[in-house]
C-alpha positions in Angstrom: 15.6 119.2 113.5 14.0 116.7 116.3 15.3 114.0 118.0 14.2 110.9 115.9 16.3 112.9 112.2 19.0 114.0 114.5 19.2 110.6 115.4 19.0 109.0 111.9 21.7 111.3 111.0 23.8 110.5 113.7 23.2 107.1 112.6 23.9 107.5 109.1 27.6 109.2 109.7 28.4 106.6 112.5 27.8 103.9 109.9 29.4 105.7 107.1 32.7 106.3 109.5 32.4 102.7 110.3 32.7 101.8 106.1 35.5 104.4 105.6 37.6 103.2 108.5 36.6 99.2 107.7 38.0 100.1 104.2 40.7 101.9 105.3 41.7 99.4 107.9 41.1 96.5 105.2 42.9 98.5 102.3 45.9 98.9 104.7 45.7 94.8 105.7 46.0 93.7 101.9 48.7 96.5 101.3 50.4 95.2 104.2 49.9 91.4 103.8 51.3 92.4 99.8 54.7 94.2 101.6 55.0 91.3 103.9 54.6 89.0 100.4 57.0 91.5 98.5 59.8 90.7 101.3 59.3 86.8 101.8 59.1 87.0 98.3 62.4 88.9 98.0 64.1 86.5 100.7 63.0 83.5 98.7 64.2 84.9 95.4 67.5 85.7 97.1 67.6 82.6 98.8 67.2 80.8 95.4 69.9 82.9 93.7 72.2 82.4 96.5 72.0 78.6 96.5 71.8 78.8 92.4 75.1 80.3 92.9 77.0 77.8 95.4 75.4 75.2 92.9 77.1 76.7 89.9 80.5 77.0 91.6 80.6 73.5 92.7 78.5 72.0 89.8 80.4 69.3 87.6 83.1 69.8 90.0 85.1 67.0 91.8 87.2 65.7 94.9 89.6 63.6 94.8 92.1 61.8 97.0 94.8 59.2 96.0 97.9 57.4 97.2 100.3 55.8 95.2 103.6 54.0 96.2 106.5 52.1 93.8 110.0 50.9 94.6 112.7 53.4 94.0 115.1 53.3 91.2 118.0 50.8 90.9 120.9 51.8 93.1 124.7 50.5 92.0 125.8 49.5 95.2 128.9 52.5 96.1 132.0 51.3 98.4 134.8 53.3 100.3 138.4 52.4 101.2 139.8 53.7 104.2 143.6 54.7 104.5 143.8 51.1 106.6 142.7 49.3 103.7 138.8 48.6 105.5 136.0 48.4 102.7 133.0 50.2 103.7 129.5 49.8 101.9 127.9 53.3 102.1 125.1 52.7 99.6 122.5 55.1 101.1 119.3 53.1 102.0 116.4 54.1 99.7 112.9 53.9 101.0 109.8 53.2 98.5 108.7 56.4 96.3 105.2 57.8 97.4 102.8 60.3 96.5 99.8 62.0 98.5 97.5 63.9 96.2 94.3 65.3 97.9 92.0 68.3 96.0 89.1 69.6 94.2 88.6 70.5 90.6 86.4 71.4 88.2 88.1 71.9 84.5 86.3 70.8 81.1 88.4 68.7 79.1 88.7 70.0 75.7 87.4 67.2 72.4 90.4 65.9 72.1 91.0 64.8 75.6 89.8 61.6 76.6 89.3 61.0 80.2 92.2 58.3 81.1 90.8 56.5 84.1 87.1 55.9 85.4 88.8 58.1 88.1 90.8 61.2 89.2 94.2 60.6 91.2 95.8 64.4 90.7 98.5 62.9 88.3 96.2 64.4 85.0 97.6 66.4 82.7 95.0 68.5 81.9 95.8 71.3 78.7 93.2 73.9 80.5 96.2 74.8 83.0 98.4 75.4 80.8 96.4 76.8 77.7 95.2 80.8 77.6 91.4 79.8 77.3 89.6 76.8 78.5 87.3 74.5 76.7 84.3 76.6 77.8 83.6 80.2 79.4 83.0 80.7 82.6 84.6 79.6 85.9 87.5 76.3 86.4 89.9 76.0 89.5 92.1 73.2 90.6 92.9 73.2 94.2 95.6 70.3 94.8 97.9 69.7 97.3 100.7 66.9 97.2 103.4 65.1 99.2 105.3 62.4 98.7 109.1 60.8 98.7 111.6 60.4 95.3 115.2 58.7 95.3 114.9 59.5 99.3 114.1 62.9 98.7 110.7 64.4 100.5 108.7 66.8 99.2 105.5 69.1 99.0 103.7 70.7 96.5 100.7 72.3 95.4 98.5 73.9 92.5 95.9 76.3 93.2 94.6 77.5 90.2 91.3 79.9 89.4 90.4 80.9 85.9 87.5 82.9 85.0 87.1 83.2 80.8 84.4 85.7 78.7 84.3 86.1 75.6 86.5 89.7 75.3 88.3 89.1 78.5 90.1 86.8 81.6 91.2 86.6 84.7 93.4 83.7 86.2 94.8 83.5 89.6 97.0 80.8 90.3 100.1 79.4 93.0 102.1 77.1 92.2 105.0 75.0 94.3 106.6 72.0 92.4 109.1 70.4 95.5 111.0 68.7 92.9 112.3 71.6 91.3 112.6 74.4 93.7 109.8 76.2 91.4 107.3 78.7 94.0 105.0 81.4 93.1 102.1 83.1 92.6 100.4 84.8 89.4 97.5 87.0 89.3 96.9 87.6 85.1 94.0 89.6 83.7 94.1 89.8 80.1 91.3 91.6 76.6 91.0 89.1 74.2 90.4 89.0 70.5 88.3 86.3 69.6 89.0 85.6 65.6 87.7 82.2 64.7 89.9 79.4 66.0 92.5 82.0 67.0 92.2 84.0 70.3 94.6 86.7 70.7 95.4 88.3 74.4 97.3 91.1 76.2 97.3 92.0 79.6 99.4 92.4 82.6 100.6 89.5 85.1 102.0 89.9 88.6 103.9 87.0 89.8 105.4 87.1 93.1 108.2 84.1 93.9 111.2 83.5 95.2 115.2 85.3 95.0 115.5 83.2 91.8 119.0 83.4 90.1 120.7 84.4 93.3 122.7 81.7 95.8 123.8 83.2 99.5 126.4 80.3 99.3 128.4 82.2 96.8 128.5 85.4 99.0 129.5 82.7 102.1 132.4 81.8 100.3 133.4 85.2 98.5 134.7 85.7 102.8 134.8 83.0 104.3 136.7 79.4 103.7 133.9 76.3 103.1 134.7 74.4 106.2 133.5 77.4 108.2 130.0 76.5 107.1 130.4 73.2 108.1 132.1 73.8 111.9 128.7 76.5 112.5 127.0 73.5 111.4 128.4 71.4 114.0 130.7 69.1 112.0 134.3 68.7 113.3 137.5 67.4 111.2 140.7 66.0 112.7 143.6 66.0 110.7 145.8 63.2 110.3 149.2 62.2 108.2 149.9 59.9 105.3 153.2 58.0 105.2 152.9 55.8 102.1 156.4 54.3 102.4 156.9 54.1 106.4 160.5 55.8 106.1 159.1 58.4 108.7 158.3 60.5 106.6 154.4 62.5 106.1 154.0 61.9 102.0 150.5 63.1 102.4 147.6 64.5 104.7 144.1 64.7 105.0 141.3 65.1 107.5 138.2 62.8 108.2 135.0 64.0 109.4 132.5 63.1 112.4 128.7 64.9 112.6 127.4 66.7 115.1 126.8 63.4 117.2 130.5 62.6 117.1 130.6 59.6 114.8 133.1 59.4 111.6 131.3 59.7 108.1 133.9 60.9 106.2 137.6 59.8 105.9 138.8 62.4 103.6 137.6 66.6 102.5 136.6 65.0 99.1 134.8 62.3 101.0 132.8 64.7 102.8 132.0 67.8 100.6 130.8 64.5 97.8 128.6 63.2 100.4 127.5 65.4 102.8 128.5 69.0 102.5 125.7 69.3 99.8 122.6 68.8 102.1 124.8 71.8 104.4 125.1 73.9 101.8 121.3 73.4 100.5 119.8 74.4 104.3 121.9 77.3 104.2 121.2 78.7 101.2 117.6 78.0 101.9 117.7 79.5 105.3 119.2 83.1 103.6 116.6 83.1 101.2 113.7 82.9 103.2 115.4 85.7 105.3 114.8 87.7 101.9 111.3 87.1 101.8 109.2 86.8 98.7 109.6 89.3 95.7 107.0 90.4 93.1 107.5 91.1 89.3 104.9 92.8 87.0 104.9 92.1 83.7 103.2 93.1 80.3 101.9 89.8 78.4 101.1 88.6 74.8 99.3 85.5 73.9 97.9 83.9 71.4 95.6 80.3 71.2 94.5 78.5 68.6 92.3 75.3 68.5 91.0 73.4 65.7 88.8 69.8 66.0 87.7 67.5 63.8 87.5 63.7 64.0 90.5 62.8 61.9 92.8 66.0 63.0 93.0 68.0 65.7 95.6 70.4 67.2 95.9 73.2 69.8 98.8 75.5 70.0 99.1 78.1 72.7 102.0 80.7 73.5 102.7 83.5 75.9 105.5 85.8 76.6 106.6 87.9 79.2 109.2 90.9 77.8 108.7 93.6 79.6 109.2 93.7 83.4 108.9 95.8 86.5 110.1 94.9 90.3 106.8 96.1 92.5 107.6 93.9 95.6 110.4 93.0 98.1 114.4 93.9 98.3 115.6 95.1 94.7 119.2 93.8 95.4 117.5 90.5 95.1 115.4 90.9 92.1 115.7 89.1 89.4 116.1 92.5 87.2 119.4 93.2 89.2 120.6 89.5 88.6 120.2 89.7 84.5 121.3 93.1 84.4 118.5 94.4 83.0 114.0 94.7 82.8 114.1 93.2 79.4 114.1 89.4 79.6 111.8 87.4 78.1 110.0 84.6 80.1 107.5 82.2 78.2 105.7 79.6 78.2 103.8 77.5 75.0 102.6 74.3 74.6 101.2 72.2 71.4 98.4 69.0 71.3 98.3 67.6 67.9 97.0 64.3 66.6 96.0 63.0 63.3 94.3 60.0 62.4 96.1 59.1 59.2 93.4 56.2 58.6 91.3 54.0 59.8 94.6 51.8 61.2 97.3 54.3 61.5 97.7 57.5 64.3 100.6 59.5 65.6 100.2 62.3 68.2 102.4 64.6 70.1 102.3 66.7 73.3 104.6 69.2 74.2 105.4 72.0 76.5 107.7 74.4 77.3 108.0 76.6 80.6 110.5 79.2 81.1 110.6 81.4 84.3 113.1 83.6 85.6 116.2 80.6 85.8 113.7 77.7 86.1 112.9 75.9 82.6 110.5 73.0 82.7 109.6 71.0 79.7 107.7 67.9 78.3 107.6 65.6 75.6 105.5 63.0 74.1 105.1 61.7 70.7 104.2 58.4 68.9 101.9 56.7 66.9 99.4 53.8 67.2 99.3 51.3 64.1 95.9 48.8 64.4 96.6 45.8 63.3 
């Protein structure tokens, strides 16, 4: 072979290497560029479902914050005769009720529920919380926190509540403090359902943990010691003093007034004082003692049933739930409630009924009612009448 084909084949493989390797490199560039594509691609998608997500969870939902304030109720003005004949007014001052509400929700109102106001103040009463299902599937919550004065008497609360409903199953978590009542706890209830027309039967589990309900340290206090006790570790001091109704000399009677920690007389008699202010002593202490105890925890099997019917001239939707079996999981078990009854077989419940009924084109009546019973706490509610058009 001479130079000039030696050359030309040279040539020839330098320019065929030069194709391969401009394919190859090009190949590699597009299947690069494409993996590149794949990932943005994948971050955008994620991105998108991510933000679809947040969307979702907030979507339809709404804040709210309100303030509300009243005079208090009517108080008959109260006297007090002292053993020297001196009147004394001691009708307790009474400051204006008020109530903070501040929270976010998002709950579908069922057909039948009109939406009161143009706006939300947190004084709703919205079925959803109470009822097994909710007026769709899917995701509600009610976050709400409240505090506010009654008769004098402060208080907080709050609702938390988180329900997630499908079709064969759901899961609620919830807390719940009512400052009015002395009612605290938390609930954590997955349930299978049985969808069957306008009836939705449930079972499940619920674990509510709460306070030492049914049991008072005060009782215990007084089982040893004498109730003045209470009141000198409190601070209080009495001085005793004699009665001599006829002024031969004579002591007819006795007694003891009262002074606070501060020194100054409030009471002029032991009735006088344990009326008026050995309550509020008693009240710290017992609440002191039981937050010593600590919070407790109950499991218990649950059976539900809901059932909703709608149509424009009648509508009604009954729910009901019971709690009859039970099992102390959490805490001290010479507080539980189990060791208080006696036994693991109590039955807490709860049920509630919205009916109305447009009788005609002039006449309506309508009723709501629930009914709450928890360990030693029972709540209810009323309210029923009719609406005549004239």
């Amino acid at each position: 072979m001479n130079r000039k084909k030696l050359t030309e084949k040279l040539t020839a493989k330098a320019l065929l290497f030069l194709v391969v390797f401009f394919v190859i490199m090009l190949f590699t560039a597009n299947l690069s560029a494409q993996v590149i594509d794949n990932k943005a691609e994948d971050k955008m998608v994620k991105k998108y479902k991510t933000k679809k997500f947040i969307k979702d969870i907030f979507n339809y939902s709404t804040f709210f914050a309100a303030y509300s304030e009243s005079s208090p109720l009517f108080q008959p003005e109260r006297f007090f005769v002292t053993q020297a004949g001196e009147v004394i007014n001691v009708t307790p001052e009474i400051g204006n009720d008020y109530l903070v509400n501040i929270g976010l929700r998002k709950l579908a109102r069922f057909d039948y529920t009109n939406k009161q106001n143009r706006y939300y103040d947190g004084s709703e009463r919205n079925p959803s919380l109470s009822s097994n299902v909710g007026a769709i599937n899917g995701l509600e919550y009610l976050f709400m926190y409240s505090k506010g004065q009654q008769q004098n008497r402060q208080y907080k609360s709050h609702r938390y509540f988180v329900r997630y409903s499908a079709k064969y199953w759901s899961l609620k978590l919830e807390s719940q403090k009512n400052g009015l009542i002395n009612l605290n706890y938390e609930n954590a209830d997955l349930r299978f359902r049985l969808p069957i027309k306008n009836l939705s039967l449930s079972a499940g589990a619920s674990l509510r943990t709460h306070a030492p309900y049914g049991y008072l340290p005060i009782d215990d206090y007084l089982e040893e010691n004498p109730w003045w006790d209470l009141a000198y570790e409190n601070g209080y001091m009495d001085y005793y003093y004699g009665i001599d109704y006829d002024n031969d000399g004579q002591l007819d009677n006795f007694d003891w007034w009262w002074a606070n920690p501060e020194g100054v007389r409030i009471a002029d008699t032991d009735a006088d004082f344990r009326r008026n202010h050995f309550t509020d002593i008693v009240n710290r202490y017992n609440k002191t003692e039981l937050d010593k105890i600590g919070t407790l925890g109950t499991l218990s099997a649950v059976v539900g049933l809901d059932y909703y019917y709608f149509r424009d001239k009648f509508f009604s939707h009954l729910w009901a739930n019971a709690y009859p079996i039970h099992k102390h999981i959490i805490g001290d078990f010479d507080y539980s409630y189990e060791l208080v009854y006696g036994s693991d077989n109590w039955v807490d419940y709860n049920a509630g009924l919205m009916m109305g009924w447009n009788v005609s084109q002039k006449i309506s009546i309508f009723t709501e009612y629930e009914i709450t019973k928890f360990w030693d706490k029972k709540l209810s509610f009323l309210k029923t009448g009719i609406n005549l058009k004239l």
